[in-house]
C-alpha positions as CSV (number, residue, x, y, z in Angstrom):
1,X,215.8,-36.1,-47.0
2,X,217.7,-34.8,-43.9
3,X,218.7,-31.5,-42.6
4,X,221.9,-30.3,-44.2
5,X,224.6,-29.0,-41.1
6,X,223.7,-25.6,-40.4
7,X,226.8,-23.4,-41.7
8,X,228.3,-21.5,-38.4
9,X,232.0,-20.8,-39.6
10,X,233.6,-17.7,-39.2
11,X,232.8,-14.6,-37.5
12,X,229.0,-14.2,-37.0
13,X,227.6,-11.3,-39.7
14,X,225.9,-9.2,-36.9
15,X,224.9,-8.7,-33.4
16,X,221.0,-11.0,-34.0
17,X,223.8,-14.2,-35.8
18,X,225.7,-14.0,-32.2
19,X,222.6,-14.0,-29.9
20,X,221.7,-17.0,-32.4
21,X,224.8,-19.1,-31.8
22,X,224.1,-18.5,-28.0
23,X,221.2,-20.1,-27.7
24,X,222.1,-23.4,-26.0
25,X,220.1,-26.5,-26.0
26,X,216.3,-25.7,-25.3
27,X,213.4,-27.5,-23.6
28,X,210.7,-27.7,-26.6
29,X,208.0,-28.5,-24.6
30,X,207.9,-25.3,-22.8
31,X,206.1,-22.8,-24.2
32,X,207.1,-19.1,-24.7
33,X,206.3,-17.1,-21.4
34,X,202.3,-15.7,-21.9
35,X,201.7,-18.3,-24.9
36,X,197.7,-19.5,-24.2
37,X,197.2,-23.0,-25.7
38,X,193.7,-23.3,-26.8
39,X,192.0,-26.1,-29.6
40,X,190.4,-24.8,-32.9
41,X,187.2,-26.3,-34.6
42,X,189.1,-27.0,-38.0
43,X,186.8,-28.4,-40.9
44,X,188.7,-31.7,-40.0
45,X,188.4,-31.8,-36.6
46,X,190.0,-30.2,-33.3
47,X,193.4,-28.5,-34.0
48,X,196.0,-27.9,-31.5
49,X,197.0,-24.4,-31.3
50,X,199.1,-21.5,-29.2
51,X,198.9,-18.2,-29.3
52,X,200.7,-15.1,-28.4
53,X,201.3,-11.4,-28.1
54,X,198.6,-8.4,-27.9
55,X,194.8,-10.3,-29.3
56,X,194.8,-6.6,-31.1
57,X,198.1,-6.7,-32.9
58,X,197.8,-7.8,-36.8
59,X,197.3,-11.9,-36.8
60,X,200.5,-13.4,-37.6
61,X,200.0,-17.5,-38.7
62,X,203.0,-20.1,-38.0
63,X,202.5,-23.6,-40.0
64,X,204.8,-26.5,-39.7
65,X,205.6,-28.8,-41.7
66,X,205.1,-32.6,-41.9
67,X,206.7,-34.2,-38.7
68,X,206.7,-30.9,-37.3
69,X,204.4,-29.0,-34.6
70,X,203.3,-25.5,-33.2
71,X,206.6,-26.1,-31.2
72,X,208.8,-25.5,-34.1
73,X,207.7,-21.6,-33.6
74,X,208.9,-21.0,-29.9
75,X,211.8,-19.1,-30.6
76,X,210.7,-17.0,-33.2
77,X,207.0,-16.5,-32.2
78,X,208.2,-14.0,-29.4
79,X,210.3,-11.8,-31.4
80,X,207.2,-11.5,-33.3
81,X,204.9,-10.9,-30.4
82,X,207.3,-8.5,-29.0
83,X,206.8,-6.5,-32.8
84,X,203.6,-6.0,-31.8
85,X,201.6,-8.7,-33.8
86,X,199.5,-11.5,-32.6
87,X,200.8,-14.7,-33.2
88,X,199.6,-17.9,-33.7
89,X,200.6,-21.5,-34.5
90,X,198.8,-24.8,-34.7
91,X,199.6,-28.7,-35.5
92,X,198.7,-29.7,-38.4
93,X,195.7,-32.4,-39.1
94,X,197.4,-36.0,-38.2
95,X,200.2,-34.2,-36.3
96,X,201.2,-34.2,-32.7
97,X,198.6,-33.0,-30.4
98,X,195.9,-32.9,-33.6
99,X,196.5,-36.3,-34.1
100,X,192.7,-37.1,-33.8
101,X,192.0,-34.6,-37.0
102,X,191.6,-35.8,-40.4
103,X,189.9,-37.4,-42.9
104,X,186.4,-39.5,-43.0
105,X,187.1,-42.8,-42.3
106,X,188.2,-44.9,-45.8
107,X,189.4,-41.3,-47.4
108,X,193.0,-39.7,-47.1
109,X,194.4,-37.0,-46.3
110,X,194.6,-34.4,-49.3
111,X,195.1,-31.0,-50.1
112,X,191.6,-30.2,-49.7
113,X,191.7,-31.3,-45.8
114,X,194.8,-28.6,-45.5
115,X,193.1,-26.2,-47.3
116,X,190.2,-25.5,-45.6
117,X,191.7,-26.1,-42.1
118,X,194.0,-23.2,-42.5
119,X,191.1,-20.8,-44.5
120,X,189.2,-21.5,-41.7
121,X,191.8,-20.3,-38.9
122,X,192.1,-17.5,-40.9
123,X,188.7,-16.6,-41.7
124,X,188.4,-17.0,-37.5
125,X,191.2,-14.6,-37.1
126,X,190.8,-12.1,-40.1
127,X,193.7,-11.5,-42.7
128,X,196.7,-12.5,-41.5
129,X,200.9,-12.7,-42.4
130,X,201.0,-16.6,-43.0
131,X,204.0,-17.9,-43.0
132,X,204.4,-21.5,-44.2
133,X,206.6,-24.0,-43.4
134,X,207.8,-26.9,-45.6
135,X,204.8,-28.9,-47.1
136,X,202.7,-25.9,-45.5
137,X,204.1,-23.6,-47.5
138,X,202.4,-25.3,-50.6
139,X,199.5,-25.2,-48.6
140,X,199.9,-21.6,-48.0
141,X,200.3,-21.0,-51.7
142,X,196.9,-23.3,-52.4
143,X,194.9,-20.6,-49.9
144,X,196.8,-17.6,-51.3
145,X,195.7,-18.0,-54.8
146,X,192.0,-19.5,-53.7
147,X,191.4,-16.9,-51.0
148,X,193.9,-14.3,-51.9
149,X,191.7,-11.3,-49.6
150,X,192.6,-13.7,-45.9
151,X,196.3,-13.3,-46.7
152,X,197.7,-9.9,-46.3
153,X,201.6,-11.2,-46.9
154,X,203.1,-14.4,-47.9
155,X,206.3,-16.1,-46.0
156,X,207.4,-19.8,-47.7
157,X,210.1,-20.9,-45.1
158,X,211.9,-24.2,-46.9
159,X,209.0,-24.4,-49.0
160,X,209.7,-27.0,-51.8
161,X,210.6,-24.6,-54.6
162,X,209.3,-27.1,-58.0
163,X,205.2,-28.5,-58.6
164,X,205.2,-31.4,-59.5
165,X,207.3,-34.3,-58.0
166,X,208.8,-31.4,-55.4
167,X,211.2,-34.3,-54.4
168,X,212.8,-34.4,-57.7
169,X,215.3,-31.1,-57.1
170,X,216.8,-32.3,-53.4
171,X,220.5,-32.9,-53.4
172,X,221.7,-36.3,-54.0
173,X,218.8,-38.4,-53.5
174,X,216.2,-36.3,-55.8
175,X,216.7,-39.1,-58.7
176,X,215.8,-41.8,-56.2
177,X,212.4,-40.1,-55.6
178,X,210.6,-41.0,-58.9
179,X,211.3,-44.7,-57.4
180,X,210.5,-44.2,-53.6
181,X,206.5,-44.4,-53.1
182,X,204.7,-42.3,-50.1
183,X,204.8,-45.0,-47.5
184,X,208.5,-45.9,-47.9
185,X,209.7,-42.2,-47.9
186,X,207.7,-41.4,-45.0
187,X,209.3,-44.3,-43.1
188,X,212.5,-43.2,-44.0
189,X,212.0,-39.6,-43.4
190,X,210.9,-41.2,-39.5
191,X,213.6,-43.4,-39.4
192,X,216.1,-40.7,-40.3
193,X,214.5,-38.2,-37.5
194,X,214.4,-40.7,-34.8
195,X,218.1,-42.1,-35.3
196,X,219.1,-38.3,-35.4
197,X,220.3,-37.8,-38.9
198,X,219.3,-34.4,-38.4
199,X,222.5,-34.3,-35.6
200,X,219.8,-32.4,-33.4
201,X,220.7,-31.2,-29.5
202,X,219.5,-33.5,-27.2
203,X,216.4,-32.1,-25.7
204,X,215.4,-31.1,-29.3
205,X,216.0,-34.7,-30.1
206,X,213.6,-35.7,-27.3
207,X,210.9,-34.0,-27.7
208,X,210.7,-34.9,-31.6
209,X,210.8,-38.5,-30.4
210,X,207.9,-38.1,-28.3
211,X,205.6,-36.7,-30.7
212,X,206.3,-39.2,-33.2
213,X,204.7,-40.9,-30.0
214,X,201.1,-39.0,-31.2
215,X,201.5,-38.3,-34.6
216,X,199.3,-40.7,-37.3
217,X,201.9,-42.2,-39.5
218,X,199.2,-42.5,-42.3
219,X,199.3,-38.7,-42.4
220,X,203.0,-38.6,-43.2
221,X,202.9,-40.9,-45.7
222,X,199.9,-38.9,-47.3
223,X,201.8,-35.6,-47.2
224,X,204.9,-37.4,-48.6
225,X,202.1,-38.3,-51.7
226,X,200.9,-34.9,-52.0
227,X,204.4,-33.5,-52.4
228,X,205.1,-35.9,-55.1
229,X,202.1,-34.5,-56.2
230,X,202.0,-30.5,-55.8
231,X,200.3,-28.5,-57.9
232,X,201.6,-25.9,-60.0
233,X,200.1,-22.1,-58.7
234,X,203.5,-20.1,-59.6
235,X,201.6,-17.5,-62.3
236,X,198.6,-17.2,-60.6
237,X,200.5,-16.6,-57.2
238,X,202.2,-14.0,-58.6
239,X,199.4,-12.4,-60.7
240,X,197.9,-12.1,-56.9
241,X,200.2,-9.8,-56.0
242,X,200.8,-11.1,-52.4
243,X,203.9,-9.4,-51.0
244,X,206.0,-13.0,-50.8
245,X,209.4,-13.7,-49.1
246,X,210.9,-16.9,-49.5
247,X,213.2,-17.5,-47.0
248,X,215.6,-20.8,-46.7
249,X,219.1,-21.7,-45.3
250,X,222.1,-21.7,-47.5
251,X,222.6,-25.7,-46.6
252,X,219.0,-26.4,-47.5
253,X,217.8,-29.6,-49.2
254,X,217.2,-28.0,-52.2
255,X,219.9,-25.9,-53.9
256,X,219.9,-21.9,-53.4
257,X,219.6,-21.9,-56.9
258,X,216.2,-23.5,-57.4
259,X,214.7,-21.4,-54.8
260,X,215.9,-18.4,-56.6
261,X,214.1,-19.2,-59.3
262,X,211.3,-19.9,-57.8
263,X,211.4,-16.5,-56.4
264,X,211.7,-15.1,-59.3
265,X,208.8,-16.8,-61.1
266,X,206.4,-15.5,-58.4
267,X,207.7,-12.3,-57.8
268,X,209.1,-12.8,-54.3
269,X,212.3,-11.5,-52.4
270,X,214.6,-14.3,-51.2
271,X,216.5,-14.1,-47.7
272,X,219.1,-17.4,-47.5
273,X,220.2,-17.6,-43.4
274,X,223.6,-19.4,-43.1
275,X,221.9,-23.0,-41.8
276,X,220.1,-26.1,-43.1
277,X,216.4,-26.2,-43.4
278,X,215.5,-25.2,-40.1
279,X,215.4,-21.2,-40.0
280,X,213.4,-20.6,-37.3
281,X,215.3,-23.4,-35.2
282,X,219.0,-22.3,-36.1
283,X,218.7,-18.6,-36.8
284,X,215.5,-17.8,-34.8
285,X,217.2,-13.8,-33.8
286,X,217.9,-13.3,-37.6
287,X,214.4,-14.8,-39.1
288,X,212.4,-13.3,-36.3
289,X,213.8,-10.0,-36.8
290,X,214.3,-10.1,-40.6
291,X,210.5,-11.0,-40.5
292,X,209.0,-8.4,-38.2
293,X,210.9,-5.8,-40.7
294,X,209.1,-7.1,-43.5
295,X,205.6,-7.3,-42.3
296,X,206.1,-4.0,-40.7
297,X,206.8,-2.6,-43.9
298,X,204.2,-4.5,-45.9
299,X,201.7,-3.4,-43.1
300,X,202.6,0.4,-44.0
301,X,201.7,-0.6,-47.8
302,X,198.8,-2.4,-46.4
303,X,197.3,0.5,-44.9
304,X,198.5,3.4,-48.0
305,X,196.3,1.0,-50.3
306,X,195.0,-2.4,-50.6
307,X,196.7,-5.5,-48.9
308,X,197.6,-7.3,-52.4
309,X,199.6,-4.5,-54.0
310,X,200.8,-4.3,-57.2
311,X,203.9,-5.9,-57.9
312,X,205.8,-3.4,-59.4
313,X,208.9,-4.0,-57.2
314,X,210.0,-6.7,-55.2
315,X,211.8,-4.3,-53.3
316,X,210.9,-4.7,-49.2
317,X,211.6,-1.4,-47.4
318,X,213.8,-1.4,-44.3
319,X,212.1,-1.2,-41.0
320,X,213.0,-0.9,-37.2
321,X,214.4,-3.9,-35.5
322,X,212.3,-6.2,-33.7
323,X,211.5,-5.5,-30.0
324,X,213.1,-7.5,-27.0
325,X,210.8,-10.9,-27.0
326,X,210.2,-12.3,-23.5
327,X,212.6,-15.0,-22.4
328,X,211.8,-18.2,-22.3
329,X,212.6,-20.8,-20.0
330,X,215.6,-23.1,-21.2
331,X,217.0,-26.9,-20.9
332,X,218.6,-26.8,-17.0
333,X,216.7,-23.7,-15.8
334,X,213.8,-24.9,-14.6
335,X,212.4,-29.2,-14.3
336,X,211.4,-29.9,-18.0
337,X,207.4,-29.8,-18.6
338,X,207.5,-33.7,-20.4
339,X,203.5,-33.5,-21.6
340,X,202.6,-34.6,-18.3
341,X,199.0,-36.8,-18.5
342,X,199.3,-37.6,-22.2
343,X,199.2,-40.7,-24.1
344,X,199.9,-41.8,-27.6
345,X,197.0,-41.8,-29.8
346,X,195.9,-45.4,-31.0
347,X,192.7,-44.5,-33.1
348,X,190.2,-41.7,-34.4
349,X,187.0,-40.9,-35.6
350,X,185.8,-38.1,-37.9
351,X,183.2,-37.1,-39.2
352,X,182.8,-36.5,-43.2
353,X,183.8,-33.1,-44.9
354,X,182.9,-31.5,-47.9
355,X,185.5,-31.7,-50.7
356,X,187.1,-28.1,-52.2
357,X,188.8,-28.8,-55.4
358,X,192.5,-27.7,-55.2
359,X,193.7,-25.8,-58.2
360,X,196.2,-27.8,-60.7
361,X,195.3,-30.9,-60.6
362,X,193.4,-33.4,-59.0
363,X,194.4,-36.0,-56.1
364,X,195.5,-39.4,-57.6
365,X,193.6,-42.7,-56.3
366,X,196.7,-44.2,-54.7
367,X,199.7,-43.1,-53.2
368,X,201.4,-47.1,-52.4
């Protein structure tokens, strides 16, 4: 389960693909210029989060996936900011710097946990354009269909496009995925990031290395269950009427052709960037601008009639480019900021939540 080479042959396709292949080798843990890092009161406990752009632009949410962190956004999140939206992106439970959020003591983590951490953020901020990545892309799905008025348009970034055992579909090693349990494919996913299977840039490289420092390894393995495990929402996310993009690269784990159909089965436009599974990493001018298009235009439907419009076409119209984001610092311009002062986590406490049922099915008793 590791990151297929992005696809950079050949003459870029426009003037956002050549700013994208001159982005060099960036420090990750500095944060876009005017980002405010704050922590949220999540249902699970105290979130990690950043946030950017004008506090009375329309709320923009950025989730990661598994392994990943707020982090993952820098290089999109001020294209977006510069659109004119205010943006937003956490860690999730069990990851990086919200390492100390998750379940009661004895319990796992579930889609329950997920849910209601990122209804809450949203309920704090108001509707907002979510844009889920990965294994928070089923996530989003699970709080688009439950609490379809907080979500006024849909993203699924590399979002695993089957319910079920999403594993199943990923090139060459979906068969072996009936056989490999949560804990061994979460140490393999770990192993595989660590020894740089992912042939990252150096400083990218470092800085996933040293969250791995923080992040509870339980929590991965969990995730790796639930997406063994994901529930099937297609119909009713369509019947929602959400305008929905699903947006992957071409080299993507799982074949263009799945996520097409995906698409189709809930009524979504697909946009496939010339990389691997990393969009907003590889292609960060293209997503960021391809995305401030779209919600600009779904924000114009927004305010002609209700935010969940009907789906009688898929059809996104064509808006103006995105403004000119603030430049961030990168790797060589300036001493790195290495997370001065922090420490690897070693235990946590939480107090217990109530349990939301997650539509589709319900969480099996072991993941081993």
């Amino acid at each position: 389960m590791f990151d297929h080479h992005p696809d950079d042959a050949g003459e870029p396709a426009d003037e956002a693909e050549r700013r994208d292949r001159e982005v060099g080798d960036t420090d990750w843990s500095v944060p876009a210029e005017g980002a405010v890092a704050s922590r949220f009161a999540a249902p699970s406990g105290e979130l990690a989060m950043v946030s950017l752009g004008d506090p009375a632009g329309e709320p923009v949410l950025l989730a990661p996936g598994v392994t990943g962190s707020k982090e993952d956004f820098v290089l999109v999140a001020p294209l977006l900011a510069a659109a004119g939206y205010h943006v937003r992106s956490f860690d999730l439970a069990g990851q990086y710097e919200s390492a100390a959020a998750g379940p009661a003591p004895g319990r796992r983590y579930d889609y329950a946990l997920f849910l209601d951490d990122m209804v809450a953020l949203l309920e704090d901020a108001g509707p907002a354009h979510v844009l889920g990545y990965s294994f928070a892309g089923i996530v989003a799905q699970l709080v688009a269909v439950e609490r379809p008025e907080l979500v006024r348009s849909l993203t699924l970034m590399t979002c695993p496009p089957e319910p079920g055992n999403s594993f199943r579909g990923v090139r060459g090693l979906g068969p072996l995925s009936w056989v490999i349990g949560p804990r061994l494919g979460a140490a393999l996913m770990i192993w595989g990031i660590e020894t740089n299977k992912n042939h990252a840039p150096q400083e990218r490289l470092a800085f996933v290395r040293h969250r791995f420092g923080f992040t509870d390894r339980s929590s991965v393995a969990d995730v790796i269950g639930l997406m063994k495990h994901a529930p099937d929402v297609r119909d009713r996310l369509r019947a929602a009427g959400i305008p929905t993009l699903v947006a992957v690269g071409s080299n993507d784990l799982w074949p263009t052709g799945l996520h097409a159909e995906f698409a189709e089965r809930i009524g979504a436009r697909l946009a496939v960037y010339r990389t691997g599974t990393r969009p907003v990493r590889d292609h960060p001018e293209r997503a960021g601008a391809r995305h401030a298009r779209a919600l600009r235009a779904r924000s114009r439907r927004a305010r002609s009639g209700p935010v969940r419009t009907a789906r009688s076409s898929r059809a996104v119209p064509p808006g103006a480019a995105a403004g000119t984001p603030p430049r961030r610092a990168r790797a060589g311009s300036a001493p790195p900021r290495r997370c001065a002062g922090r420490t690897p986590r070693t235990s946590r406490t939480a107090a217990p939540r109530s349990r939301r049922r997650v539509p589709g099915r319900a969480r099996p008793a072991s993941t081993a």
